[in-house]
C-alpha positions in Angstrom: -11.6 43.4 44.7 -12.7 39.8 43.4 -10.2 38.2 41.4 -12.3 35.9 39.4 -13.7 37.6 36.3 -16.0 37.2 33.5 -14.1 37.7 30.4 -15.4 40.1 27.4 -16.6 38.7 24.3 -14.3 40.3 22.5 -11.5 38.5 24.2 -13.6 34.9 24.5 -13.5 35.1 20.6 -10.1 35.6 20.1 -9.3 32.7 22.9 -12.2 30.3 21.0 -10.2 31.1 17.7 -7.7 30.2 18.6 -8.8 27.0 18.7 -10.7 26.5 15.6 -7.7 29.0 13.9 -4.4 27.8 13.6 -3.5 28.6 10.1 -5.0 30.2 6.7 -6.1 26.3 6.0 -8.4 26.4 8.8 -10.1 29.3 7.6 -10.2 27.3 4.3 -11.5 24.3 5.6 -14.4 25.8 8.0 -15.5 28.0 4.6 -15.3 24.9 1.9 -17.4 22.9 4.2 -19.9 25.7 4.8 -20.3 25.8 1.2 -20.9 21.9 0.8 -23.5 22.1 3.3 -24.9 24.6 1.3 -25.6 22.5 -1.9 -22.8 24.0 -3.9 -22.1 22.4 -6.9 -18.9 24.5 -7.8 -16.7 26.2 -5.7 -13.7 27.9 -6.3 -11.0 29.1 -3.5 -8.3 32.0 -4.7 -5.5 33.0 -2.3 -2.3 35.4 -2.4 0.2 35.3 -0.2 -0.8 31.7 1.2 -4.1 32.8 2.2 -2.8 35.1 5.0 -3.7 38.5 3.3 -6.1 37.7 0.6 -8.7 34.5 0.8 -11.6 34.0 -0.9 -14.2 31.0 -0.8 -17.3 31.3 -3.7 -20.0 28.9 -3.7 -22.7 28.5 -6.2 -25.2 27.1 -2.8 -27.8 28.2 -1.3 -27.5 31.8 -0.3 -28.8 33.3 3.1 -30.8 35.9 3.6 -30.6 39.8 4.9 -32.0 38.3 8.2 -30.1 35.4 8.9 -26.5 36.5 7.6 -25.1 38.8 10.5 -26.6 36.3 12.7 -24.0 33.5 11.0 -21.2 35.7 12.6 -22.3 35.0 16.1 -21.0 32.7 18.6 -22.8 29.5 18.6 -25.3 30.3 15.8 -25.8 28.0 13.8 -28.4 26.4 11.1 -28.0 22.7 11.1 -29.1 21.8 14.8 -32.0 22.2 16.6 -32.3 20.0 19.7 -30.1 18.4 21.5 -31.3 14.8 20.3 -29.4 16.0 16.8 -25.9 15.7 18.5 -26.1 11.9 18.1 -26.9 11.9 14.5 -25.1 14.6 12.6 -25.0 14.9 8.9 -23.5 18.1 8.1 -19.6 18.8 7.9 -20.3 22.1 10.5 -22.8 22.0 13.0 -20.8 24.3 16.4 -21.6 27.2 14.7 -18.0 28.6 15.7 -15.9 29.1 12.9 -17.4 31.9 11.6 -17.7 34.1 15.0 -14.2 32.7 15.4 -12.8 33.9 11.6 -14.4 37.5 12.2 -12.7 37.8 15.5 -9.4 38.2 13.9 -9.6 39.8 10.5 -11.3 41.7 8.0 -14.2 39.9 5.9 -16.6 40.8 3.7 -19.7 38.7 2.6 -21.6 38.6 -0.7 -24.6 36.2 -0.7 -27.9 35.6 -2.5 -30.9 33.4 -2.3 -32.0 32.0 -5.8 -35.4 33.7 -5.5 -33.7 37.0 -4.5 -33.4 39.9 -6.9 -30.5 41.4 -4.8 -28.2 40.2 -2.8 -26.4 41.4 0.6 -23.2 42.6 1.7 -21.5 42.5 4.7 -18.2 44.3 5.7 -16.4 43.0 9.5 -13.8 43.7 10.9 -12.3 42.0 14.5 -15.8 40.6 14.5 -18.0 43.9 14.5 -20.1 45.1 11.0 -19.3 48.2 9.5 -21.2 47.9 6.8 -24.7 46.3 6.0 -25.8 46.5 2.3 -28.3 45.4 -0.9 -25.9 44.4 -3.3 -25.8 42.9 -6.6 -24.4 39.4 -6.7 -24.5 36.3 -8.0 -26.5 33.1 -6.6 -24.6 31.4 -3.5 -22.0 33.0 -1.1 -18.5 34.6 -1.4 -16.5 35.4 1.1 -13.4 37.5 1.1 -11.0 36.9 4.9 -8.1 39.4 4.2 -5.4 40.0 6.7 -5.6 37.4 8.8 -4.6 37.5 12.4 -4.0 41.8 11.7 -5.2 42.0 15.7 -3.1 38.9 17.1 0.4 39.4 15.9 1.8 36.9 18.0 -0.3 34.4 15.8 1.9 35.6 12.9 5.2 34.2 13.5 4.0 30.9 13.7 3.0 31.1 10.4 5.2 29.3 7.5 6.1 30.6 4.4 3.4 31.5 1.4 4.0 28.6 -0.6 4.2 26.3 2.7 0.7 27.9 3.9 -0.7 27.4 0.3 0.3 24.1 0.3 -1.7 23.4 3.4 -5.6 24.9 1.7 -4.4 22.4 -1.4 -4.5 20.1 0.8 -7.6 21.2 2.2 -9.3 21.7 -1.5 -8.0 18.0 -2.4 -9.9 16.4 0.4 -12.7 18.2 -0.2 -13.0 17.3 -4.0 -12.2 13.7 -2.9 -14.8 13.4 -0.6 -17.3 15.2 -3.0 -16.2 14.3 -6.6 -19.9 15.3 -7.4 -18.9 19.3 -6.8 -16.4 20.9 -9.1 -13.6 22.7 -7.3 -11.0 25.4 -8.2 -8.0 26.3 -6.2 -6.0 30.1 -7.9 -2.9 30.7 -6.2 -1.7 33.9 -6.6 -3.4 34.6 -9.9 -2.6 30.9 -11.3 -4.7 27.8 -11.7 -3.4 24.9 -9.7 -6.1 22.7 -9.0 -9.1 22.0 -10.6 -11.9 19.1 -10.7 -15.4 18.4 -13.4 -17.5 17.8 -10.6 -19.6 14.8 -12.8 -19.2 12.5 -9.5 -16.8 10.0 -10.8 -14.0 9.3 -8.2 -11.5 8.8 -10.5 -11.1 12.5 -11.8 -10.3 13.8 -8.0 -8.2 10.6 -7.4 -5.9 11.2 -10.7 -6.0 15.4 -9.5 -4.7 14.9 -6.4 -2.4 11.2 -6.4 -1.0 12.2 -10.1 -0.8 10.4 -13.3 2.1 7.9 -12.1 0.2 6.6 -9.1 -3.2 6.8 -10.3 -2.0 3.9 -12.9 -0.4 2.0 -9.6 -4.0 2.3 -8.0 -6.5 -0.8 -7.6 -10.4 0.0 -7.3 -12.2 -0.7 -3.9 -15.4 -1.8 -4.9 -18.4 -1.0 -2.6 -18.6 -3.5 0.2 -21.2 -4.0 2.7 -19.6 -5.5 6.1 -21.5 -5.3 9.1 -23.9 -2.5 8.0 -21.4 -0.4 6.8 -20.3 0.5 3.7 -16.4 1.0 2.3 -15.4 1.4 -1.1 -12.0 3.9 -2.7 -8.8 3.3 -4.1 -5.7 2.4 -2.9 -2.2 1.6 -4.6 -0.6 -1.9 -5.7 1.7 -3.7 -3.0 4.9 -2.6 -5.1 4.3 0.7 -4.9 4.6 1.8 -1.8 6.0 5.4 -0.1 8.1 6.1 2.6 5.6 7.9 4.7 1.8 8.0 5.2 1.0 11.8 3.9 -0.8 10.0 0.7 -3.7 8.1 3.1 -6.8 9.5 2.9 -9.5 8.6 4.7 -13.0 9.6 4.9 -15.8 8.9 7.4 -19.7 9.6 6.0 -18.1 12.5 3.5 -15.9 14.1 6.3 -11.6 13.9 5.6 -10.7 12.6 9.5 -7.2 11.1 10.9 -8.1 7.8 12.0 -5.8 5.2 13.5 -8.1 2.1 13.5 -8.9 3.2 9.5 -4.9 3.5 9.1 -4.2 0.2 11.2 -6.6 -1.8 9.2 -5.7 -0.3 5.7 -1.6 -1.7 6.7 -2.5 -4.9 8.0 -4.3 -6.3 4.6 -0.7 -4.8 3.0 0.8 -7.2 5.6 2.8 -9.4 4.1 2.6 -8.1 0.8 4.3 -4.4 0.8 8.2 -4.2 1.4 9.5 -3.4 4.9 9.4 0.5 5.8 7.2 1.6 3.1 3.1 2.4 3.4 0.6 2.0 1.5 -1.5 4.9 -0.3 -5.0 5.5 -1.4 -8.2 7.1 -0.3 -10.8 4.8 1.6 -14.2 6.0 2.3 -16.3 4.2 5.2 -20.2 4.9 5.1 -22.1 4.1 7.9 -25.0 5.0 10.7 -24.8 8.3 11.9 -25.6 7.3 15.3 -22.3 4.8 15.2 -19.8 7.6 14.5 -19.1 10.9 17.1 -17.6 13.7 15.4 -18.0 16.2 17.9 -14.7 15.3 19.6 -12.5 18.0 18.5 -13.5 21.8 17.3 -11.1 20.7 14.0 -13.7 18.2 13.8 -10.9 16.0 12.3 -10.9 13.1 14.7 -14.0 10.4 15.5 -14.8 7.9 17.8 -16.6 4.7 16.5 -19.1 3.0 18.9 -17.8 -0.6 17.4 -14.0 -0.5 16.4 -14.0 -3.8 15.8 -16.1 -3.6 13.0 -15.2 -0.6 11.7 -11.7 -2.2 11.6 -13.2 -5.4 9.7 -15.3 -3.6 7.3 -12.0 -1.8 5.8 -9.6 -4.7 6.5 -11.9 -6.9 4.1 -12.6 -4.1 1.6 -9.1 -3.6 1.4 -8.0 -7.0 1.3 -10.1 -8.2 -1.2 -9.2 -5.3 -3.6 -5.3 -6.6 -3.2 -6.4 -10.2 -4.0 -8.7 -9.1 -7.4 -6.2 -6.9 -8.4 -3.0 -7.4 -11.0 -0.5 -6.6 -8.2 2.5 -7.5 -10.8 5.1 -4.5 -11.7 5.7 -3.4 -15.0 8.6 -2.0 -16.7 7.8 1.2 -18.6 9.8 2.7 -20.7 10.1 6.5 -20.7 12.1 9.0 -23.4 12.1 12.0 -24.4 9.8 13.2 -27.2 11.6 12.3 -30.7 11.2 12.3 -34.3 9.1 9.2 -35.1 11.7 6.5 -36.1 10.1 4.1 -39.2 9.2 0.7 -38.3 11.5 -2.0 -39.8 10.1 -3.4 -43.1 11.6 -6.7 -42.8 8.0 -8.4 -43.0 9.3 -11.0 -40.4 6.9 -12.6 -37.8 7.0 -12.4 -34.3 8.1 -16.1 -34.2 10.9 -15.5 -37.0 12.3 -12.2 -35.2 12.8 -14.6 -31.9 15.3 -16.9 -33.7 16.7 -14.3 -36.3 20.3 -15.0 -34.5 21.1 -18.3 -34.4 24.1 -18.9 -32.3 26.4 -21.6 -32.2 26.2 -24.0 -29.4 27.8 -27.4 -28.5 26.6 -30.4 -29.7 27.3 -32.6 -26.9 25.8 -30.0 -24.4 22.7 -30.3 -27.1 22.3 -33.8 -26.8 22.9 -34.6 -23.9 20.2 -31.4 -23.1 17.4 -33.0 -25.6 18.0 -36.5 -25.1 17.7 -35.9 -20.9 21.1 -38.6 -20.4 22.2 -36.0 -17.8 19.1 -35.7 -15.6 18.0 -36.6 -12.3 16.4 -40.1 -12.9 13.5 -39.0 -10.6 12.7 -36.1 -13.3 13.6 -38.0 -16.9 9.9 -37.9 -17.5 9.5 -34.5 -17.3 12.1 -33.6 -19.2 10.4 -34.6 -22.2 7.4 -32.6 -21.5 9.6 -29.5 -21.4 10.1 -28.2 -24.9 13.3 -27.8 -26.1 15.6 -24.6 -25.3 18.6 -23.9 -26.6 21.9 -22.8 -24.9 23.7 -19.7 -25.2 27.1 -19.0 -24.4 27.7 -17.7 -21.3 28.4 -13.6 -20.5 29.1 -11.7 -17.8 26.0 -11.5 -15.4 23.8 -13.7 -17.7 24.3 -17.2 -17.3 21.7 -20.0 -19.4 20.1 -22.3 -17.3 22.2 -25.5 -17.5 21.0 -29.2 -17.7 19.6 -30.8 -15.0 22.4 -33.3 -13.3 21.9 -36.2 -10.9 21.5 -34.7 -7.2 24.8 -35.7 -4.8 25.0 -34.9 -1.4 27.7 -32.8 -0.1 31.2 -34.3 1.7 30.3 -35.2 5.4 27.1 -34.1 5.0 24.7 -35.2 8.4 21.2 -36.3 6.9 20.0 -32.3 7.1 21.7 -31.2 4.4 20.4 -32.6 1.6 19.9 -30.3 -0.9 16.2 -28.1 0.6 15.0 -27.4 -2.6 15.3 -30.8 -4.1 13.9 -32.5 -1.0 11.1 -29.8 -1.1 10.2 -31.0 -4.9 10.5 -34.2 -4.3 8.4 -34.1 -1.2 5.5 -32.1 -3.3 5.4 -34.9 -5.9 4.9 -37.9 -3.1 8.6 -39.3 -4.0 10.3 -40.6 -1.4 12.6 -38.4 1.2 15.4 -39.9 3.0 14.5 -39.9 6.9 17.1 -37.9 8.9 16.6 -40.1 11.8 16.7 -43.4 10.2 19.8 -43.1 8.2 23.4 -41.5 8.8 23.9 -40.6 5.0 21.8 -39.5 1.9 21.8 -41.9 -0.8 22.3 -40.4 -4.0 20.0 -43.4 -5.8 16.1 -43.1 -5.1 14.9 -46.0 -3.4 12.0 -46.7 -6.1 10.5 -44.6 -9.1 8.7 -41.7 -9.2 5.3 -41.0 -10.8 5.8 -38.5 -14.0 5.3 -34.9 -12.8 2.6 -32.9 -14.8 3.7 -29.6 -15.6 1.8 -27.1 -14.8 0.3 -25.0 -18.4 1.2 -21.2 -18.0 2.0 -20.5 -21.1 5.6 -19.2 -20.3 8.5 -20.3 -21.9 11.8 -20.1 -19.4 15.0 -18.5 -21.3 17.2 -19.0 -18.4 18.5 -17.0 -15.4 21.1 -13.7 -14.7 23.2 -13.8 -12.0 22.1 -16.6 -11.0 19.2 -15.0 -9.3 16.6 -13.5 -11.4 14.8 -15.9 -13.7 14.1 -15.0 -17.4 10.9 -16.3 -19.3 8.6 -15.4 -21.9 4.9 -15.7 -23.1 2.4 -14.0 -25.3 3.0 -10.5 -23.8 6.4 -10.5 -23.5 9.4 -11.0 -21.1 8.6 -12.4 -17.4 11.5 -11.6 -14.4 11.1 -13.3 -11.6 13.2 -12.9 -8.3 14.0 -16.8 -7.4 14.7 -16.5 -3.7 12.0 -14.0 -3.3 9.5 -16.4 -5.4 10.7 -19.3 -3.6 10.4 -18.0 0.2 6.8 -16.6 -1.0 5.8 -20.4 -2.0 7.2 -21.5 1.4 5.3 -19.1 3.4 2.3 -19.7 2.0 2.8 -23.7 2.3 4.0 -23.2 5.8 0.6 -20.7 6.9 -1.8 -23.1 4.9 -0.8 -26.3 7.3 -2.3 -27.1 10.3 0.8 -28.7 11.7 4.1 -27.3 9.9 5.9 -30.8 9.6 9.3 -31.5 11.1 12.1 -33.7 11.2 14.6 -34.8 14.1 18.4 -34.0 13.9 20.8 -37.3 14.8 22.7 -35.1 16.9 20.9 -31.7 18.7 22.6 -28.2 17.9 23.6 -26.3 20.5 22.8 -22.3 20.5 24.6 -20.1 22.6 22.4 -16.7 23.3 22.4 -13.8 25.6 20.6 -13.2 28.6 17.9 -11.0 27.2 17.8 -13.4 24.0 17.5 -16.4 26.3 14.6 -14.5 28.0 12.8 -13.6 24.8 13.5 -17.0 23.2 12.0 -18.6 26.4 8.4 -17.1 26.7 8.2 -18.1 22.5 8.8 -21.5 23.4 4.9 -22.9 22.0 5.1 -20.5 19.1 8.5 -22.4 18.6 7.2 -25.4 18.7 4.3 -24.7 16.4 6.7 -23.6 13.9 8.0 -27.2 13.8 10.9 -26.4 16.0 11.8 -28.5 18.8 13.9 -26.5 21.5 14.7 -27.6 25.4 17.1 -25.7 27.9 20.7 -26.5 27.9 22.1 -24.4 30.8 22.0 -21.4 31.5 21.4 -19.2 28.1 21.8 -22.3 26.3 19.3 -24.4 24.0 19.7 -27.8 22.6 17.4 -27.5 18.9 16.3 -31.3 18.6 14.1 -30.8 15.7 13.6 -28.1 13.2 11.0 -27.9 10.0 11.7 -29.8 7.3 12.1 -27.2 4.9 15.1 -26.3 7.0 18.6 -26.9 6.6 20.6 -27.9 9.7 23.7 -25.4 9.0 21.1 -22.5 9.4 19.5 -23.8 12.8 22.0 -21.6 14.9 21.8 -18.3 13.1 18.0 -19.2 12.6 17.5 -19.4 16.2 19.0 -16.7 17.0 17.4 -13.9 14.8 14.6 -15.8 16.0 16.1 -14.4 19.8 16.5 -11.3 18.6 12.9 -10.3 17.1 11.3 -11.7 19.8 13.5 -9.2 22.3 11.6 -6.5 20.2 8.5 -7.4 18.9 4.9 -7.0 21.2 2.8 -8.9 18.4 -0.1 -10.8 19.4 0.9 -14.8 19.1 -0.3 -15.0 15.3 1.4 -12.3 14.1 4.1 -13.9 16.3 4.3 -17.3 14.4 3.6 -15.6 11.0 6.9 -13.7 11.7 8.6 -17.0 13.0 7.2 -18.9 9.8 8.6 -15.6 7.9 12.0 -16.3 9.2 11.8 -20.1 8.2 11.0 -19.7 4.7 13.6 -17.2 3.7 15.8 -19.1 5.1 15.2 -22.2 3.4 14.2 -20.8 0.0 16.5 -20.8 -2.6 19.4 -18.1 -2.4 20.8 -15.8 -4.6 23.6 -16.5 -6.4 23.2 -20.2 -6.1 22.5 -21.9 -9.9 19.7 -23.8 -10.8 18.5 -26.5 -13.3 16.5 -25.7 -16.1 13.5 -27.9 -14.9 13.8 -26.4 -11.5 13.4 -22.8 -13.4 10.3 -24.1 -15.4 8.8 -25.5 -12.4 9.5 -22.2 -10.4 7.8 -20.2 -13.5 4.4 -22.3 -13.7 4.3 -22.0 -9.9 4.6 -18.5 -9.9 2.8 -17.6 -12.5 0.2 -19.9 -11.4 -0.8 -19.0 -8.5 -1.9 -15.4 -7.7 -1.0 -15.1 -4.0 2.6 -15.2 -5.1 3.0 -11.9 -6.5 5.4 -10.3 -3.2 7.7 -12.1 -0.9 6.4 -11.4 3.1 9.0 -8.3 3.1 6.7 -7.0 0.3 9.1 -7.3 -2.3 7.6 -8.1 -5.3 8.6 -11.3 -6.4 7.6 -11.0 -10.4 8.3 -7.8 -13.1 7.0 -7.6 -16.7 8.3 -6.0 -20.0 6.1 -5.8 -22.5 6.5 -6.9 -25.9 5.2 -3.2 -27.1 7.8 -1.7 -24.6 10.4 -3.9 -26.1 9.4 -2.5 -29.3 9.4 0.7 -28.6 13.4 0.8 -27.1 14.8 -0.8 -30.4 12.5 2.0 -32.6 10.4 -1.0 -33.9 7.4 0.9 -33.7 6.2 4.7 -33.7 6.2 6.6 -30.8 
C-alpha cells in the first residue's frame, strides 16, 4: 500500500485556509481589498459577534458576471494576472486568487453581485466551499457578500478565537487601514447594529487621519508633504516630538496603497525622531511610500502584509528625509490647553483695562536698594555692565515657596580650593561665545576673579520675550505677545550644548594640571577600551593606568573636572551595552557631555543669564527637545489664560 498520497481538495483548502484565515479580520481584509480592486467608491463592512457568525462586505464596484462569479471561488482563479511577467509588477491589493476558495472552504457565504449594464443580478449560496444555490437575483450595482459562521467545519480554529469585541477590534483595524490608504473611497464599519466608524470618501487625508488617530492627536500631528527622493515618492502625517506613545500600534505604513509591517519604513521613521523624542516612547503617524512597481515584492507572504525592497537604502532615505524635514518645518513646541467641563458662560470683566494695564494692575512693594542696585547694574559682572542696560527693566517680587525672581547679576568668584576646572561652566561657556577671554587651565593654578581686559558689549538677541524670572530654580518664566513661555533650563541648556558640540569639527578641550584617576570594572575597562578614538573625538584625553585603571588628561571644555569620574564611567557603562555604529556612538558620548555640563536643576541663575537663555531658545528652532526628547519649551496662551480666570466666554 503506498504511503505517499495525493490529498483531496477538500482537505488542500482547509490546509491553504489556514493560511490565508486566521481570524474574522482576515476574511475582512481579503473582502475590502477585493472591493478596492473593484473600483468601489463606498463600502461598508457590518459584523455581529466580532465577525465570527455574521460578516458582511458591500461594495458599490464593478460587479461580476453569471460566468465569471462561481469561478472566483476556485483555487487559484483569479482576474488580475495573466502571465507570468505580471508577478514583477503588481498593482492590485489581491492577485493569488486564494482568499476566496480559502473563505468558502470553511463557512457558509452567499454572494450578491451586479454589473452596471446588467438588469439582474446573481446569487450565490456556498457552503464548505460547494454551491447550493445558483440564482438571477435583484440587487444593487457592485458585490455583497455575507461569510456567516466562520470556521462551523474546523472547530479546533474556534478556541483560538478572542472575544467579540477583541475580534471586532481587529476588522477596525482592518477598515482603518483601508480608509487610510484610500481616503478617496468612503467606508462604513456597523458593529452589532451600531455605527463605529465612518469616512466622506472626498480623498483628503485628513478626514481618515482624524477617524482613526482621534481628535487629541490629530492636533499633535505635522503634515508630510510629498517628497520625491530617489524616484520615489513619500508624503503622510506623523505626530510632534512631544508627543510620543509608549508603543508602536499607532504606525502606519503604506507601500503603493497596500497597509504592510515594515522594519526599514519603522527604523527610518525613529531615527529622524532621534534625538528629538523622550527615551522609551515612539513616534506615531501614517507614512505612505510610492514608488516603481518593479522595486517592491509583495508576493512574500499569502497575508500579503510584508515586502522586500530591491534598494533598502533608498527606501530608508526617501522616508528618513521626508520625515525629517516635516520635524524641522513643523512647530514642535507643546502647548498647555486648558480643559473644563461645559459651564454657564461667565461675563467678561468690564473693567475696560488694556492688556498692558491688566499686567501691572498689582503693584507690589519691593526694596529700594535691591531696585537700584538692579537698574543702575552696581552689582553686575563688569564683563556684562553693558548689557545690562539693553535689558529693560524688571521688577522684583517677593519671594514664595517654589517661585523664586530671578536675582541680580553678581560679580563671578571661584569656589574655595577650586583647581583651574571649576570655574563656573556656564559662565566660561558665555564668556567663551562672546570672544572674552577664558582663564587657561594649564597655564594658571587659580581663576582670577578680575578679567584680564574688557569685553566687547554683547548684542542681545531680539525675540520679543520678556523674562519674568524662574520656579524652582529650574523652569524659566517669560512672556511675549501670545502669552507665557516655560522653558526647562537644564534641558534648554544641554540642547544648546549638543548642538554646539555636533556642529564642530573638532570638539575643543582643555588639559587638567593634575590627571584624574578612574577606577572601573573589568567589563567596563573592556568597553571603555575599544571607544578609545570615539573618546578622543569627544575632546577626551584618556591613557591606561594599570590594570582597569585610566588616567583622564584632558576632557572638553564645556566640562567640569568634579564630573570627569562619574562621566567616565557612565560613559563605561553604555558602551558595555550599546552596538551602535561609531556616529551614533559619539553622538551618545557627546549626549553624555552636554548634560553633564549644562546647567542643573535647582541651581539659581542671574537674570541676564535667564534673558540670554530665552533669546537663544527661542531663537533658534533646533532647540525645541533636549537629546532624551524632552521638550525643552511649553506655551500658555494668553486666550487660555483668559479662559481659567472667566475673562472671556466659553
Amino acid at each position: 500500500m503506498a504511503i505517499i498520497q495525493e490529498l483531496s481538495p477538500h482537505l488542500a483548502d482547509l490546509i491553504a485556509a489556514g493560511e490565508v484565515v486566521e481570524r474574522p479580520a482576515s476574511v475582512a481584509k481579503e473582502l475590502v481589498e477585493n472591493a478596492i480592486d473593484a473600483g468601489a467608491t463606498r463600502i461598508t463592512v457590518e459584523i455581529e459577534n466580532g465577525g465570527v457568525t455574521y460578516l458582511r462586505i458591500a461594495d458599490n464596484g464593478c460587479g461580476m458576471s453569471a460566468e465569471d462569479a462561481p469561478v472566483a471561488f476556485r483555487r487559484h482563479a483569479t482576474s488580475k494576472l495573466r502571465t507570468e511577467a505580471d508577478l514583477s509588477a503588481i498593482g492590485t491589493l489581491g492577485f493569488r486568487g486564494e482568499a476566496l476558495a480559502a473563505i468558502s472552504s470553511v463557512s457558509r457565504i452567499d454572494l450578491f453581485t451586479r454589473q452596471p449594464d446588467a438588469i439582474s443580478g446573481l446569487h450565490l449560496h456556498l457552503t464548505a466551499g460547494t454551491a447550493d444555490i445558483s440564482e438571477e437575483a435583484g440587487c444593487p450595482q457592485g458585490t455583497t457578500i455575507v461569510v456567516r459562521d466562520l470556521f462551523f467545519n474546523t472547530p479546533a480554529r474556534m478556541k483560538f478565537l478572542k472575544k467579540d469585541f477583541t475580534e471586532a477590534g481587529y476588522i477596525l483595524g482592518v477598515v482603518q487601514h483601508a480608509a487610510l490608504s484610500h481616503p478617496e473611497i468612503s467606508f462604513t464599519l456597523i458593529r452589532d447594529g451600531k455605527q463605529v466608524f465612518t469616512t466622506d470618501g472626498k480623498g483628503k487625508l485628513l478626514v481618515p487621519v482624524f477617524a482613526v488617530f482621534g481628535k487629541e492627536m490629530t492636533e499633535n500631528m505635522l503634515p508630510v508633504p510629498q517628497t520625491e527622493h530617489n524616484g520615489m515618492s513619500v508624503s503622510g502625517y506623523i505626530v510632534k516630538p512631544h508627543a510620543g506613545r509608549p508603543n508602536r500600534a499607532m504606525q502606519h505604513f503604506f507601500v503603493n496603497g497596500r497597509y504592510v509591517k515594515s522594519k526599514l519604513m519603522q527604523a527610518a521613521l525613529e531615527e529622524a525622531y532621534r534625538n528629538a523624542i523622550i527615551t522609551g516612547k515612539y513616534p506615531s503617524g501614517a507614512v505612505f511610500l510610492e514608488l516603481p512597481l518593479g522595486a517592491v515584492d509583495v508576493n512574500v507572504h499569502p497575508a500579503k502584509t510584508e515586502v522586500k525592497f530591491s534598494q533598502e537604502k533608498a527606501v530608508f532615505e526617501a522616508v528618513y528625509i521626508a520625515c525629517k524635514n516635516a520635524l524641522a518645518a513643523g512647530d514642535n513646541t507643546p502647548q498647555l490647553i486648558h480643559k473644563t467641563k461645559e459651564a454657564a458662560p461667565v461675563p467678561r470683566c468690564e473693567d475696560h483695562v488694556t492688556g498692558q494695564q491688566q499686567r501691572f494692575a498689582m503693584q507690589r512693594p519691593i526694596e529700594p536698594s535691591v531696585q537700584a542696585e538692579t537698574l543702575q547694574g552696581k552689582s553686575a559682572a563688569p564683563e556684562l555692565e553693558d548689557f545690562l542696560v539693553a535689558v529693560p527693566p524688571r521688577t522684583p517680587r517677593p519671594q514664595h515657596a517654589g517661585f523664586v525672581a530671578a536675582q541680580p547679576a553678581i560679580p563671578y568668584q571661584p569656589p574655595r580650593n577650586a583647581g583651574p576646572m571649576q570655574a563656573d561652566p556656564v559662565l566660561m561657556q558665555k564668556m567663551k561665545q562672546h570672544n572674552m577671554p577664558a582663564p587657561a587651565a594649564a597655564e594658571s593654578k587659580a581663576v582670577s576673579a578680575e578679567p584680564t581686559q574688557a569685553a566687547p558689549t554683547l548684542e542681545p538677541l531680539d525675540t520679543g520675550a520678556r523674562v519674568i524670572g524662574e520656579c524652582f530654580q529650574t523652569y524659566l518664566i517669560a512672556e511675549d505677545q501670545d502669552g507665557l513661555i516655560l522653558i526647562d533650563k537644564h534641558a534648554a541648556h544641554e540642547r544648546i550644548l549638543f548642538n554646539k558640540l555636533r556642529a564642530e569639527s573638532e570638539i575643543p578641550s582643555q588639559e587638567l594640571l593634575s590627571p584624574v584617576i578612574v577606577e572601573l570594572t573589568a567589563e567596563q575597562s573592556a568597553a571603555l577600551t575599544e571607544q578609545m578614538e570615539t573618546l578622543r573625538q569627544a575632546g577626551f584625553i584618556v591613557d591606561s593606568f594599570g590594570e582597569n585603571s585610566f588616567a583622564v588628561r584632558s576632557v572638553p571644555a564645556y566640562l567640569d573636572s568634579g564630573d570627569v569620574s562619574n562621566v567616565l564611567s557612565e560613559l563605561a557603562e553604555k558602551a558595555m551595552n550599546s552596538r551602535a555604529a561609531v556616529p551614533d556612538r559619539l553622538d551618545d558620548l557627546i549626549h553624555t557631555v552636554a548634560c553633564k555640563a549644562a546647567i542643573k536643576a535647582g541651581k539659581s541663575t542671574t537674570l541676564i543669564e535667564l534673558q540670554d537663555l530665552c533669546d537663544r531658545v527661542l531663537s533658534d528652532e533646533n532647540v525645541r527637545s533636549c537629546p532624551h526628547g524632552r521638550p525643552t519649551t511649553v506655551r500658555l496662551t494668553k486666550y487660555e489664560l483668559d479662559k481659567l480666570f472667566k475673562r472671556v466666554n466659553q
